[in-house]
Every structure is written in structure tokens, then in C-alpha cells.
HTML snippet that shows the backbone in 3Dmol.js (N, CA, C, O; Angstrom):
<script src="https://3Dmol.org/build/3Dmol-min.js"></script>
<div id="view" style="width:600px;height:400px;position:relative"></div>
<script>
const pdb = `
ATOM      1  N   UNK A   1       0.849  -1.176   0.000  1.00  0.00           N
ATOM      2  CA  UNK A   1       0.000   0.000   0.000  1.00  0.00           C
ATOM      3  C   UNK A   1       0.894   1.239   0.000  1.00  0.00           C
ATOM      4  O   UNK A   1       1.796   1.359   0.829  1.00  0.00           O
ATOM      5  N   UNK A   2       0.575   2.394  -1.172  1.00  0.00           N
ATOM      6  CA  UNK A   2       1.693   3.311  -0.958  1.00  0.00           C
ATOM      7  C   UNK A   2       1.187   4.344   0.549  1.00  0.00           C
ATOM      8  O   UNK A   2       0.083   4.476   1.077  1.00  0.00           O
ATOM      9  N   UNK A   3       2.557   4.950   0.895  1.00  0.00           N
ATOM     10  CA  UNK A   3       2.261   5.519   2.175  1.00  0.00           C
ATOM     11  C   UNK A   3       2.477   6.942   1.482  1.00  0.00           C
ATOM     12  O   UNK A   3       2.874   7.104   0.328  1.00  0.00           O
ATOM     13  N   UNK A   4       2.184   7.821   2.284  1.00  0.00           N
ATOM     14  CA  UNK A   4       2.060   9.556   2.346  1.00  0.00           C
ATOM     15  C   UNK A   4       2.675  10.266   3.679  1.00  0.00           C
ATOM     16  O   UNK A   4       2.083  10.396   4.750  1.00  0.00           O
ATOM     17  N   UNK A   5       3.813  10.635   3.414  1.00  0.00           N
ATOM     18  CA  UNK A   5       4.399  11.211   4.437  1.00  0.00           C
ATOM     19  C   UNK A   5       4.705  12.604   4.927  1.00  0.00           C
ATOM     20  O   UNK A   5       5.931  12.518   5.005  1.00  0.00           O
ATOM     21  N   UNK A   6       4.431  13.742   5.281  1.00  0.00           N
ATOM     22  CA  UNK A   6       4.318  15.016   6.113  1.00  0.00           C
ATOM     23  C   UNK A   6       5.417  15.257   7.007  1.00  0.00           C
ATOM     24  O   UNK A   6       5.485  14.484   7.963  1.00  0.00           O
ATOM     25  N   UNK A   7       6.343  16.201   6.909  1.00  0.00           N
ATOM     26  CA  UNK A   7       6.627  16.597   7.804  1.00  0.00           C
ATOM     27  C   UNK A   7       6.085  17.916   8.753  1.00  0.00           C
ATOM     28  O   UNK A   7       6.085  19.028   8.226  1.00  0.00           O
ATOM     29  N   UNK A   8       5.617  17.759  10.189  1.00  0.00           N
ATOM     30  CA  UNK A   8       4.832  18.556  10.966  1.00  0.00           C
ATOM     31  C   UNK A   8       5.719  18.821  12.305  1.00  0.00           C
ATOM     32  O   UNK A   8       6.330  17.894  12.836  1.00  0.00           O
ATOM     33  N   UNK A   9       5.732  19.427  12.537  1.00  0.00           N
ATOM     34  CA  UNK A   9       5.994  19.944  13.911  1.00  0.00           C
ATOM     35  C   UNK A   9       5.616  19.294  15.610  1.00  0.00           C
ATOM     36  O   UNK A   9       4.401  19.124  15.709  1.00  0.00           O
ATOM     37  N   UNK A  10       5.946  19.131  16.171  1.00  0.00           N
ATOM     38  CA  UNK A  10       5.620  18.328  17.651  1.00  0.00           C
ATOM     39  C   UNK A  10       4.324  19.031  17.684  1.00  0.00           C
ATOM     40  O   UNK A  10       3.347  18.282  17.665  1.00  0.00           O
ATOM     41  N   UNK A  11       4.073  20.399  17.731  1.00  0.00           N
ATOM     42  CA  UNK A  11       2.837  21.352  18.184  1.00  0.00           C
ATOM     43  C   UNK A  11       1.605  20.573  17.347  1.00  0.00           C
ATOM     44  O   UNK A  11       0.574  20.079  17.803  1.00  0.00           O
ATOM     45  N   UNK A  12       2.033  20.634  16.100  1.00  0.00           N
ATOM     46  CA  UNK A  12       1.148  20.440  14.870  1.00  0.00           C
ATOM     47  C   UNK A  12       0.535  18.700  14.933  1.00  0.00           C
ATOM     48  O   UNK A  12      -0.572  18.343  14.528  1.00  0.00           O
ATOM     49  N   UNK A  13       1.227  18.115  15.337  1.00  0.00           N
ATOM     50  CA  UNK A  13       1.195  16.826  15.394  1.00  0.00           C
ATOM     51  C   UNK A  13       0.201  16.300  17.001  1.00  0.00           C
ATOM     52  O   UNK A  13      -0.354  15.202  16.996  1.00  0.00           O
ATOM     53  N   UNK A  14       0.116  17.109  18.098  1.00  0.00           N
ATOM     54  CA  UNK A  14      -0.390  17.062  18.695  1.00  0.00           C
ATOM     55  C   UNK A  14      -1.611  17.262  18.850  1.00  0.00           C
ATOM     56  O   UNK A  14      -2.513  16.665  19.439  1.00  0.00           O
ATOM     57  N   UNK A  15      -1.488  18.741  17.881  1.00  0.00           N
ATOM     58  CA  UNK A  15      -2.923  19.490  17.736  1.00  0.00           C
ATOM     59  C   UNK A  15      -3.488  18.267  16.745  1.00  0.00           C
ATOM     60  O   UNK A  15      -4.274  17.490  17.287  1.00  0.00           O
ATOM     61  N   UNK A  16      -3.276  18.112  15.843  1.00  0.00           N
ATOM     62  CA  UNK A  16      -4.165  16.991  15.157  1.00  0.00           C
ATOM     63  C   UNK A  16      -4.380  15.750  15.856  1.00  0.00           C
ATOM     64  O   UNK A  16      -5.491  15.304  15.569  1.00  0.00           O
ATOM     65  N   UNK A  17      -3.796  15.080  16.599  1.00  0.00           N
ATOM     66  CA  UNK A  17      -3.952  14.648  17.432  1.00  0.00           C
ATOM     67  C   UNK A  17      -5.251  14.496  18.363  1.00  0.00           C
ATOM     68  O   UNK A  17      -5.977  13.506  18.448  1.00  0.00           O
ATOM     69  N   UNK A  18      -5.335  15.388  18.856  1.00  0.00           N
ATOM     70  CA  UNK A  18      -6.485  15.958  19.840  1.00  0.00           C
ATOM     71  C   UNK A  18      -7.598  16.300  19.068  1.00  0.00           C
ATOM     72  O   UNK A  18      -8.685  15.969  19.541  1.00  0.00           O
ATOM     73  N   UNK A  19      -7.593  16.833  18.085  1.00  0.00           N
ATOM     74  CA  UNK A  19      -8.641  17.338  17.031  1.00  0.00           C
ATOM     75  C   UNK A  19      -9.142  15.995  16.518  1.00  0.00           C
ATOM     76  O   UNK A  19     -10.365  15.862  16.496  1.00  0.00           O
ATOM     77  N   UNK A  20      -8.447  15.053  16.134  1.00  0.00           N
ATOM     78  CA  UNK A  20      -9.121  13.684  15.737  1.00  0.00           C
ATOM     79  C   UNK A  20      -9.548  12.791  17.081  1.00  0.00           C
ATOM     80  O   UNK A  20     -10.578  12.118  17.107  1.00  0.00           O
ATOM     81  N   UNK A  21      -8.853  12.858  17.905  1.00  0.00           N
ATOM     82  CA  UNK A  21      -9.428  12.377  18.993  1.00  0.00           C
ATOM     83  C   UNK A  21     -10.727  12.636  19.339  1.00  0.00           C
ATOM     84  O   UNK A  21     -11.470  11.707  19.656  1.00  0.00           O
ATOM     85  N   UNK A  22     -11.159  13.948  19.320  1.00  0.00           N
ATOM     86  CA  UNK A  22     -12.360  14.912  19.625  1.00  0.00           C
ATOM     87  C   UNK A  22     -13.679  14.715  18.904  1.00  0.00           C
ATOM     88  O   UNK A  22     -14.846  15.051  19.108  1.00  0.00           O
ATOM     89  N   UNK A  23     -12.754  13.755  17.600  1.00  0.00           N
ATOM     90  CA  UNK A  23     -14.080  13.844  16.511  1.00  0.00           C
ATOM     91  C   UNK A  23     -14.139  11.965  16.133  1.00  0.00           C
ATOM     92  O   UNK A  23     -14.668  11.325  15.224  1.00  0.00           O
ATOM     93  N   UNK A  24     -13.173  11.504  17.546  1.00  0.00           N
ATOM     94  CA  UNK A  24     -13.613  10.201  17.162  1.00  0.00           C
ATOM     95  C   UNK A  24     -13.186   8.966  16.647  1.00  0.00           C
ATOM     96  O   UNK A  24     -13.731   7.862  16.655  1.00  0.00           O
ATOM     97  N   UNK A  25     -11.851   9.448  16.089  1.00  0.00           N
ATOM     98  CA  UNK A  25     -11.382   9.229  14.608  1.00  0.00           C
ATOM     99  C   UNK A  25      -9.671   8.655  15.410  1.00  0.00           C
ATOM    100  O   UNK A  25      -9.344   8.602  16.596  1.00  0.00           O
ATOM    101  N   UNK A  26      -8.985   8.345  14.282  1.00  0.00           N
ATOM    102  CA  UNK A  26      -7.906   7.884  14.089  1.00  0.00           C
ATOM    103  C   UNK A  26      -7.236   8.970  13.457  1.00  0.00           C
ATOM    104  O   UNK A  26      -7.947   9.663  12.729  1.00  0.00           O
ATOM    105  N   UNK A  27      -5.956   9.304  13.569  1.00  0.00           N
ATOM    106  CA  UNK A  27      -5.479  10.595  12.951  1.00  0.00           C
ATOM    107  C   UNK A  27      -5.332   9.884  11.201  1.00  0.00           C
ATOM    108  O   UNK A  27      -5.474  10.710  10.300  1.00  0.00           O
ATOM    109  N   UNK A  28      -5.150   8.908  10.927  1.00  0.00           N
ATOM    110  CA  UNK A  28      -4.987   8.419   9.613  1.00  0.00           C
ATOM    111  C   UNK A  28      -6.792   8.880   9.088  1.00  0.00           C
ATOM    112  O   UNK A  28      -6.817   9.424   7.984  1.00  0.00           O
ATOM    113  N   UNK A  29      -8.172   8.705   9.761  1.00  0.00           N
ATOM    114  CA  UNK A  29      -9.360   8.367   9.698  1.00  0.00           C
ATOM    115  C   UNK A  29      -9.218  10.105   9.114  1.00  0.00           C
ATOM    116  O   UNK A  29      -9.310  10.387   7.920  1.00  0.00           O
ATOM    117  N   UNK A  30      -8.946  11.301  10.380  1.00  0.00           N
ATOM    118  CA  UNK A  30      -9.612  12.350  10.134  1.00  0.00           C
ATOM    119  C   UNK A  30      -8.772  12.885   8.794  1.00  0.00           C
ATOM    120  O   UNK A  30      -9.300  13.473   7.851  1.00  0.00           O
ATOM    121  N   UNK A  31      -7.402  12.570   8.903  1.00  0.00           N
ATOM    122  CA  UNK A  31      -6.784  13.613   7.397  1.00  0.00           C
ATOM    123  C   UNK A  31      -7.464  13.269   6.287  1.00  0.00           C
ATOM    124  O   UNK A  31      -7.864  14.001   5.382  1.00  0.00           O
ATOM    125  N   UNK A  32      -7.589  11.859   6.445  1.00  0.00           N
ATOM    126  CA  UNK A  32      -8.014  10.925   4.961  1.00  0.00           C
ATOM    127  C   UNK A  32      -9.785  12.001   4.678  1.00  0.00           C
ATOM    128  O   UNK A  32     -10.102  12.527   3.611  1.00  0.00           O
ATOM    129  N   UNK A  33     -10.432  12.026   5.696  1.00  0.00           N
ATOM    130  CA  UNK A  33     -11.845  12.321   5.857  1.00  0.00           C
ATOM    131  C   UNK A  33     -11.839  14.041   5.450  1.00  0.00           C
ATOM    132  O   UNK A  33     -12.678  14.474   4.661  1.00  0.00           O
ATOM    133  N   UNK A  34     -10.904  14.853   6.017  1.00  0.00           N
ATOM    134  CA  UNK A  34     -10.556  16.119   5.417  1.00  0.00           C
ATOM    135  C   UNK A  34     -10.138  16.304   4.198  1.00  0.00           C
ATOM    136  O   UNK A  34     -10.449  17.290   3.530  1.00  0.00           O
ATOM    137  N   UNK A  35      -9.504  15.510   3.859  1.00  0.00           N
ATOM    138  CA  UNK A  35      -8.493  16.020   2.646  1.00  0.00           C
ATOM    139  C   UNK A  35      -9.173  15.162   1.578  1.00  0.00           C
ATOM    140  O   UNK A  35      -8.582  15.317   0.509  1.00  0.00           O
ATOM    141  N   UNK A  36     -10.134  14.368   1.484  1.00  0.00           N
ATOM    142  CA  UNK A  36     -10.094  13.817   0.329  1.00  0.00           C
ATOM    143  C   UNK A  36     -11.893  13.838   0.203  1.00  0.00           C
ATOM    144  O   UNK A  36     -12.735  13.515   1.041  1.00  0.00           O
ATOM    145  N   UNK A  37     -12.077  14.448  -1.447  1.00  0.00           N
ATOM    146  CA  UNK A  37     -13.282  15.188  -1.235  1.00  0.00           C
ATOM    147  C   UNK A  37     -14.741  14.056  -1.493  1.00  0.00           C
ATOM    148  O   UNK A  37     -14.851  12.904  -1.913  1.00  0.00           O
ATOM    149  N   UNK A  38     -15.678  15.072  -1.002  1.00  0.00           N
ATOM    150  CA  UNK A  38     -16.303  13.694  -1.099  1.00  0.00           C
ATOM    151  C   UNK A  38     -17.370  13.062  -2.194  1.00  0.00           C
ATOM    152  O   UNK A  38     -18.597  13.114  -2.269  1.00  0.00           O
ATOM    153  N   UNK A  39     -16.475  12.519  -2.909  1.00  0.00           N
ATOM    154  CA  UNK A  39     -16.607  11.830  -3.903  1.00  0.00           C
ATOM    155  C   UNK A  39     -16.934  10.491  -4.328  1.00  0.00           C
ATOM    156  O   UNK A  39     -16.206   9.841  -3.578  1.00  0.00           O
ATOM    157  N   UNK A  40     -17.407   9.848  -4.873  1.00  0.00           N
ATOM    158  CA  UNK A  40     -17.428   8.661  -4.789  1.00  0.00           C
ATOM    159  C   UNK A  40     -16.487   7.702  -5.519  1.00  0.00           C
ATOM    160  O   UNK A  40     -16.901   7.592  -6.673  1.00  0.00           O
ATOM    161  N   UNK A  41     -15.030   6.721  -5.258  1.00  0.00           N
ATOM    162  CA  UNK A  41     -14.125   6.358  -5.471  1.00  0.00           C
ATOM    163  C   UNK A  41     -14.682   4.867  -5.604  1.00  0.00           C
ATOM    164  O   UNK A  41     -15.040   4.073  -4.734  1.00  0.00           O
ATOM    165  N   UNK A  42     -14.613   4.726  -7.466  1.00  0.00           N
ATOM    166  CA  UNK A  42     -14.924   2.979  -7.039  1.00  0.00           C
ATOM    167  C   UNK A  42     -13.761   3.038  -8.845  1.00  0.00           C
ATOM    168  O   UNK A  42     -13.744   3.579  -9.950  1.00  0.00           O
ATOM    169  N   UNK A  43     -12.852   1.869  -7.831  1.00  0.00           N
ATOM    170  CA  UNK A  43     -11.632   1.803  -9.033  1.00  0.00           C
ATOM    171  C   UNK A  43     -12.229   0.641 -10.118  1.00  0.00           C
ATOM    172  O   UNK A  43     -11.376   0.028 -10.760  1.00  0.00           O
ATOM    173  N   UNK A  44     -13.669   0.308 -10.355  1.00  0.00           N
ATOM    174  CA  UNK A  44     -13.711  -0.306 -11.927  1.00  0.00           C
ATOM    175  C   UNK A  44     -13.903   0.958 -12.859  1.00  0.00           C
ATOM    176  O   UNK A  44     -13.931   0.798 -14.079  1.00  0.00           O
ATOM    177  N   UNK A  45     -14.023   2.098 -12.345  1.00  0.00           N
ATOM    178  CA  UNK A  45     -14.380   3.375 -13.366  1.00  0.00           C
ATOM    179  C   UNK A  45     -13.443   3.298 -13.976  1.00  0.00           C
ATOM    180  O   UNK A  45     -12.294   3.042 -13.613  1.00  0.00           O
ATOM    181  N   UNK A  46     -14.042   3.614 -15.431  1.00  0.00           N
ATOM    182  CA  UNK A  46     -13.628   3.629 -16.476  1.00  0.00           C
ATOM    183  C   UNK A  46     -12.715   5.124 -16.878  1.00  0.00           C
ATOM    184  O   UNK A  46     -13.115   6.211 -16.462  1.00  0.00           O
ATOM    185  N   UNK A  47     -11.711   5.024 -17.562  1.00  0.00           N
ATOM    186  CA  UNK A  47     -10.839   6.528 -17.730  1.00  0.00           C
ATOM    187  C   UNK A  47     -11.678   7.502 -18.260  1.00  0.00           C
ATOM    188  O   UNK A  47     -11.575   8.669 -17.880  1.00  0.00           O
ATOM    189  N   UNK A  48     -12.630   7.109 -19.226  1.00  0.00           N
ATOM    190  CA  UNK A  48     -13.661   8.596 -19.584  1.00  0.00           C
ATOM    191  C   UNK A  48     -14.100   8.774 -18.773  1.00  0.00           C
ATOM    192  O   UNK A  48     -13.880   9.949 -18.477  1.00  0.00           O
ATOM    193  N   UNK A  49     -15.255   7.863 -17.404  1.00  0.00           N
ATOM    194  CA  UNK A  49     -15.849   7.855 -16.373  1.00  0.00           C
ATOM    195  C   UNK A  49     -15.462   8.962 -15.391  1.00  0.00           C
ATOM    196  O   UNK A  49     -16.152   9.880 -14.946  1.00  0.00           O
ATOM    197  N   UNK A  50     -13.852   8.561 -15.107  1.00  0.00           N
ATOM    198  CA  UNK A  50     -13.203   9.098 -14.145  1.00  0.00           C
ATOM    199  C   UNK A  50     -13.081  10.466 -14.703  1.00  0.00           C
ATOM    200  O   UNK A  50     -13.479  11.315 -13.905  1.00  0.00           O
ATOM    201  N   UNK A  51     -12.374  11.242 -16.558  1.00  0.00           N
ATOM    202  CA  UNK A  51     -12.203  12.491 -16.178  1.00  0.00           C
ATOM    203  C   UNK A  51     -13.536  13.029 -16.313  1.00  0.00           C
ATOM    204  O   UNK A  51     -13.703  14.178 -15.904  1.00  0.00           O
ATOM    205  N   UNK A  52     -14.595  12.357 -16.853  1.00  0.00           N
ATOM    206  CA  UNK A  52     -16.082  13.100 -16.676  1.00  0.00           C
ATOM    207  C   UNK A  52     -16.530  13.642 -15.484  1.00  0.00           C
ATOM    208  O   UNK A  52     -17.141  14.708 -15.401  1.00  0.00           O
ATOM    209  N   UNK A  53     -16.201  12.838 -14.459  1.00  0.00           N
ATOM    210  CA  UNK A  53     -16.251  13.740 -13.152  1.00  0.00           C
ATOM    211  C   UNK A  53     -15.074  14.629 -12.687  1.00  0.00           C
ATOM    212  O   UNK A  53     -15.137  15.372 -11.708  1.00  0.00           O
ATOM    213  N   UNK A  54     -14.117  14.494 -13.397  1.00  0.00           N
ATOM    214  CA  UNK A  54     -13.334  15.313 -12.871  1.00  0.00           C
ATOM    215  C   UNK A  54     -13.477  16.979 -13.082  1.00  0.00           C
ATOM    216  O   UNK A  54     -13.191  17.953 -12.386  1.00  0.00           O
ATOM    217  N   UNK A  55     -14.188  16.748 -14.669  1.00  0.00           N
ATOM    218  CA  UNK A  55     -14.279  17.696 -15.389  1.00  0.00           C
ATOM    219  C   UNK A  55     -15.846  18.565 -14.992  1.00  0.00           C
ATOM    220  O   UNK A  55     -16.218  19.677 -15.366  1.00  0.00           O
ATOM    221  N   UNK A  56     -16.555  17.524 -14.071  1.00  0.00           N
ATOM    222  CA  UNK A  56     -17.735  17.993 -13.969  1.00  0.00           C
ATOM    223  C   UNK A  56     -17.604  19.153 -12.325  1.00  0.00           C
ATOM    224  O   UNK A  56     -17.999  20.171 -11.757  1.00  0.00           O
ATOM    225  N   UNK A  57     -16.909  18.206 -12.287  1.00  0.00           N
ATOM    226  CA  UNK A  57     -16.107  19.021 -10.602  1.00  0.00           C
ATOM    227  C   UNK A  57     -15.517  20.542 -10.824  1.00  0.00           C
ATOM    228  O   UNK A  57     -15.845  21.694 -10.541  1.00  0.00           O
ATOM    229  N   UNK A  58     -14.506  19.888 -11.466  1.00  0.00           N
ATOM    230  CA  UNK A  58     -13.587  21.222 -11.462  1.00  0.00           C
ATOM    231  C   UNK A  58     -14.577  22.484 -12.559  1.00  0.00           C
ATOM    232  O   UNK A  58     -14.145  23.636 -12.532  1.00  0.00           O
ATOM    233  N   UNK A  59     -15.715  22.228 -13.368  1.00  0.00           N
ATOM    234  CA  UNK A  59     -16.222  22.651 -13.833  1.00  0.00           C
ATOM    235  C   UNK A  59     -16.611  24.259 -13.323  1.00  0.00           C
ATOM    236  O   UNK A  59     -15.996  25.166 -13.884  1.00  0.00           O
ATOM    237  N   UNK A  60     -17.446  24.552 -12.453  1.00  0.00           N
ATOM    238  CA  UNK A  60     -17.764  25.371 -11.787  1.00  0.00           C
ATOM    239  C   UNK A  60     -16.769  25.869 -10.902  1.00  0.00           C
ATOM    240  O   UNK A  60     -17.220  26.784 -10.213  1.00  0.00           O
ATOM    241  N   UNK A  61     -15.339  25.544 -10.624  1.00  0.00           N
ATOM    242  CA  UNK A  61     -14.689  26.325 -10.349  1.00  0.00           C
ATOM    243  C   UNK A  61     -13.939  27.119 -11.241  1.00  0.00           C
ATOM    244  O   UNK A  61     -13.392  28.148 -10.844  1.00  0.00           O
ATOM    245  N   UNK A  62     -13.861  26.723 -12.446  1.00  0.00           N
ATOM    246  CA  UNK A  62     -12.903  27.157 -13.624  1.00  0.00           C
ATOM    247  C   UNK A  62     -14.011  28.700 -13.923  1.00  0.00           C
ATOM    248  O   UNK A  62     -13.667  29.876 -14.046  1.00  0.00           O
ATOM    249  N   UNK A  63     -15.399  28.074 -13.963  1.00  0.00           N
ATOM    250  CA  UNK A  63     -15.954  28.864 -14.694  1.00  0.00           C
ATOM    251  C   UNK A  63     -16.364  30.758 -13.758  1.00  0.00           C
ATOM    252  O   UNK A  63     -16.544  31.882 -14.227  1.00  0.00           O
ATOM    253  N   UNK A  64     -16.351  30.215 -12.354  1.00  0.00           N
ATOM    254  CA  UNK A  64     -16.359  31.627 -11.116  1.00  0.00           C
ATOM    255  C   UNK A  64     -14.620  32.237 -11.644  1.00  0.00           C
ATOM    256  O   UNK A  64     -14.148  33.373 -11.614  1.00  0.00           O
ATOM    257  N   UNK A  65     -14.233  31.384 -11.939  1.00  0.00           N
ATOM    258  CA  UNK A  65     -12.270  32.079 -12.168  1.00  0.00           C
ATOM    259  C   UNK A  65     -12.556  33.015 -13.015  1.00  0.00           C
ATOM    260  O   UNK A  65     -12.313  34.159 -12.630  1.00  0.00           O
ATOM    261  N   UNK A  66     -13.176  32.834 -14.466  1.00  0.00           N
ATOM    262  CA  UNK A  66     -13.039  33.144 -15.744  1.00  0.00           C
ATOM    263  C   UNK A  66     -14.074  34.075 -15.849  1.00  0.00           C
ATOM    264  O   UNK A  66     -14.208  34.752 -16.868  1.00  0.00           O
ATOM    265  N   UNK A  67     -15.147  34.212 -14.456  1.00  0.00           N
ATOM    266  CA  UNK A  67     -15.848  35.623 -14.526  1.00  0.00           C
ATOM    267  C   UNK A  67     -15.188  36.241 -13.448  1.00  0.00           C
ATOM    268  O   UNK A  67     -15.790  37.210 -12.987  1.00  0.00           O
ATOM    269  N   UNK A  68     -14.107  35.947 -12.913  1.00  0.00           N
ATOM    270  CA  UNK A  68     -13.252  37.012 -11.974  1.00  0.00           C
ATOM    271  C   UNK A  68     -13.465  36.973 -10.611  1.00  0.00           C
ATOM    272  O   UNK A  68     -13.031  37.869  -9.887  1.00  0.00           O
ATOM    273  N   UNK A  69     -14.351  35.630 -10.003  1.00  0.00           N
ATOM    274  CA  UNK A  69     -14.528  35.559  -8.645  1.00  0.00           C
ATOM    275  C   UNK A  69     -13.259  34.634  -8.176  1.00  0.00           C
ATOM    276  O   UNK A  69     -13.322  33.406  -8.122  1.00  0.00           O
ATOM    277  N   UNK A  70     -12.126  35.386  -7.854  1.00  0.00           N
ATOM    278  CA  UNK A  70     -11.537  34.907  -7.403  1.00  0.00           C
ATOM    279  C   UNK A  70     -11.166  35.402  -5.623  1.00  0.00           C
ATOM    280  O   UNK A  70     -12.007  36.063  -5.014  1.00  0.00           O
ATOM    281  N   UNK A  71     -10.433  35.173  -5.248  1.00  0.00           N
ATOM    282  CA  UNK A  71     -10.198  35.367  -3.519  1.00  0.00           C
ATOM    283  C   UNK A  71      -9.126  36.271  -3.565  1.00  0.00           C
ATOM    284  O   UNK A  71      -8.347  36.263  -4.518  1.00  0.00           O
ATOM    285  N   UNK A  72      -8.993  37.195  -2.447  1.00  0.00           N
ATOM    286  CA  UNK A  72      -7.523  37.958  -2.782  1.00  0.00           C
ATOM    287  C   UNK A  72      -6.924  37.349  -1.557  1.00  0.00           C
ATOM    288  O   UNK A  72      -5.764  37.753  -1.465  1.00  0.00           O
ATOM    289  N   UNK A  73      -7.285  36.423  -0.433  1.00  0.00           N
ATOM    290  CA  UNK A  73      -6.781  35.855   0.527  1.00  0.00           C
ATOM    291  C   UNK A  73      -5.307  35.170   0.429  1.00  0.00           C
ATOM    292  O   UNK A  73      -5.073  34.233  -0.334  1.00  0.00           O
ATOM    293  N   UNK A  74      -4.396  35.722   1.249  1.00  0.00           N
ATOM    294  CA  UNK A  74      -3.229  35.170   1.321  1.00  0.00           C
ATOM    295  C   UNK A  74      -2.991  33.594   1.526  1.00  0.00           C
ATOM    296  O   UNK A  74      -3.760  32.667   1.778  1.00  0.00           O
ATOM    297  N   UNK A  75      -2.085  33.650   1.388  1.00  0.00           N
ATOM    298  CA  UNK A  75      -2.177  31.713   1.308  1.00  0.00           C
ATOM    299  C   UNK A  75      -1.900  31.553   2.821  1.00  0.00           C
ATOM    300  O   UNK A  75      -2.288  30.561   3.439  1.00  0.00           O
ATOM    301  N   UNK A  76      -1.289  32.454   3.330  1.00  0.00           N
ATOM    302  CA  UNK A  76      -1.611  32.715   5.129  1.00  0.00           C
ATOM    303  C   UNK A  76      -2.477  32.544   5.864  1.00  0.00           C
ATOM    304  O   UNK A  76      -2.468  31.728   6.786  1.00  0.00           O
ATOM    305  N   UNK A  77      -3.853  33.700   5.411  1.00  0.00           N
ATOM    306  CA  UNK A  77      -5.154  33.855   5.381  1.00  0.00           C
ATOM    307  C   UNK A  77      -5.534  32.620   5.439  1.00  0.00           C
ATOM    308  O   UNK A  77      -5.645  32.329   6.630  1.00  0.00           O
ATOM    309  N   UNK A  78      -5.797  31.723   4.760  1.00  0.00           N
ATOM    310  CA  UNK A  78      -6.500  30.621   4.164  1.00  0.00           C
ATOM    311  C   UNK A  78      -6.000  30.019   5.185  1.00  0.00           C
ATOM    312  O   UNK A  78      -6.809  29.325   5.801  1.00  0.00           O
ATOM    313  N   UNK A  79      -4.263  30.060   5.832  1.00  0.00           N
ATOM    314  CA  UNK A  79      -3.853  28.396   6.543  1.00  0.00           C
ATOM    315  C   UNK A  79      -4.573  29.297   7.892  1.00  0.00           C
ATOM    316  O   UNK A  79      -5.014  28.697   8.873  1.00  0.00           O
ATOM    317  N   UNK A  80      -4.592  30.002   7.837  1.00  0.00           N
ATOM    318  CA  UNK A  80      -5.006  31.193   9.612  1.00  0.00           C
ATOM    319  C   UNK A  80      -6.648  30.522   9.586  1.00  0.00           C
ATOM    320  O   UNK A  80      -7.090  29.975  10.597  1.00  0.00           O
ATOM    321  N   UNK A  81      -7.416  30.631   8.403  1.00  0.00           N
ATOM    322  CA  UNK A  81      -9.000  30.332   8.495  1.00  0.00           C
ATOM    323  C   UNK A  81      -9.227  28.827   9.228  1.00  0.00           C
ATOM    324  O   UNK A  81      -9.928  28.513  10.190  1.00  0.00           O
ATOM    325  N   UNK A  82      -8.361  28.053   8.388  1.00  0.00           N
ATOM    326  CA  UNK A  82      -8.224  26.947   8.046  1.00  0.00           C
ATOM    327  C   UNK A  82      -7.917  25.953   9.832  1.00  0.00           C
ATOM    328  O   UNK A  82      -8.555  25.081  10.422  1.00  0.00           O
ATOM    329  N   UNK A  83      -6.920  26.532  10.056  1.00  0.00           N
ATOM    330  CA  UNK A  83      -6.390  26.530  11.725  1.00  0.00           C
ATOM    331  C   UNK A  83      -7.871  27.462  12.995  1.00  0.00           C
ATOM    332  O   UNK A  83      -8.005  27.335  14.212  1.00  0.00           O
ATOM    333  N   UNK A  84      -8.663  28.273  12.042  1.00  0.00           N
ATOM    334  CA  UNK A  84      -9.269  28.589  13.542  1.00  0.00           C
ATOM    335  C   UNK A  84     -10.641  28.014  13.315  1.00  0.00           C
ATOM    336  O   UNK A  84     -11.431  27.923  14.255  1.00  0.00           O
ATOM    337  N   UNK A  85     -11.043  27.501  11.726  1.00  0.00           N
ATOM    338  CA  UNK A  85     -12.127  26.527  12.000  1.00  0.00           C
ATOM    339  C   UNK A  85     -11.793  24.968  12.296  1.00  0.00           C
ATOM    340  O   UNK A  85     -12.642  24.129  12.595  1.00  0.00           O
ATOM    341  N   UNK A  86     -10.547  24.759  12.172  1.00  0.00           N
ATOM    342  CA  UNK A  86     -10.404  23.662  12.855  1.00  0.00           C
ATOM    343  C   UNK A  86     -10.186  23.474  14.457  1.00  0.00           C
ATOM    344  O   UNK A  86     -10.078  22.372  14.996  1.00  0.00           O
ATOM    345  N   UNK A  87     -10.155  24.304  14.905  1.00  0.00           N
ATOM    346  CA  UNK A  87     -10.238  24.190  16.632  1.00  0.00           C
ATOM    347  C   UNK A  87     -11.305  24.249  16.828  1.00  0.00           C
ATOM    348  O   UNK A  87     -11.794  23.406  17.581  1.00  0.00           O
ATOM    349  N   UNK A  88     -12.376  25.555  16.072  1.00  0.00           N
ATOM    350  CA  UNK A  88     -13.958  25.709  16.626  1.00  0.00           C
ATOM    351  C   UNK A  88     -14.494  24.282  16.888  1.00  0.00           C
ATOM    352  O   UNK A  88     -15.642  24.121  17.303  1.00  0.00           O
TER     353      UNK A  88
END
`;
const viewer = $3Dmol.createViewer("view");
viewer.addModel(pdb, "pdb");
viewer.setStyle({}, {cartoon: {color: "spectrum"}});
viewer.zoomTo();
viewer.render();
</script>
């Protein structure tokens, strides 16, 4: 099975830690459950199958870009949001 490896900080590693604890989970359970969207993953899909949704996905984000709704949020911003809705 391939593995995925992070380097994090003692702080960072704790805090997730506790944050998956809180919600139940296994720290492998909550990243996997955060980070991976929710989609439905069944590997007999077929390669058109697969970019048809990809394309159906990313669809509506391409298309808010290309009328100019984009974010002016720092990539800071985003990890700062990101860090204080994950404690709430």
C-alpha cells in the first residue's frame, strides 16, 4: 500500500492529534476524511468515467475564475482560516 508522508511539527502533530481524537477518529481516519473530497471512489471506473467527473467538478470552479470571482486571501489567510475553523 503506498504511504504519504508530512513533515509537521511536535505542536502540529499534537494538535491533530487531539482534534481527531475529539471527533472520534484515528489521525490516519480524520486527514483521509478532510483532505479527500467527497466523492465517490470505485476503481472499476472507467478513464472517460473518471475524467467526466473530474471535469464535472472542477467545472464550476474554472468557470467563477473566468468571470473574476476569485479570492484575494493570502495563502496565510486561508492556513489562519483553516487553523481557527479547525479548533472551533
Amino acid at each position: 500500500m503506498p504511504r504519504l508522508s508530512i513533515d509537521i511539527t511536535p505542536e502540529q502533530h499534537q494538535q491533530l492529534k487531539a482534534i481527531a481524537a475529539l471527533s472520534g477518529k484515528t489521525i490516519k481516519e480524520y486527514v483521509l476524511e478532510r483532505s479527500l473530497p467527497d466523492l465517490p471512489i470505485n476503481s472499476e471506473m472507467s478513464e472517460e468515467e473518471a475524467l467526466a467527473q473530474l471535469v464535472a467538478f472542477l467545472k464550476p470552479r474554472i468557470e467563477a475564475a473566468e468571470r473574476g470571482e476569485v479570492s484575494n486571501s493570502t495563502f496565510a489567510d486561508i492556513k489562519q482560516k483553516a487553523r481557527n475553523w479547525s479548533l472551533a
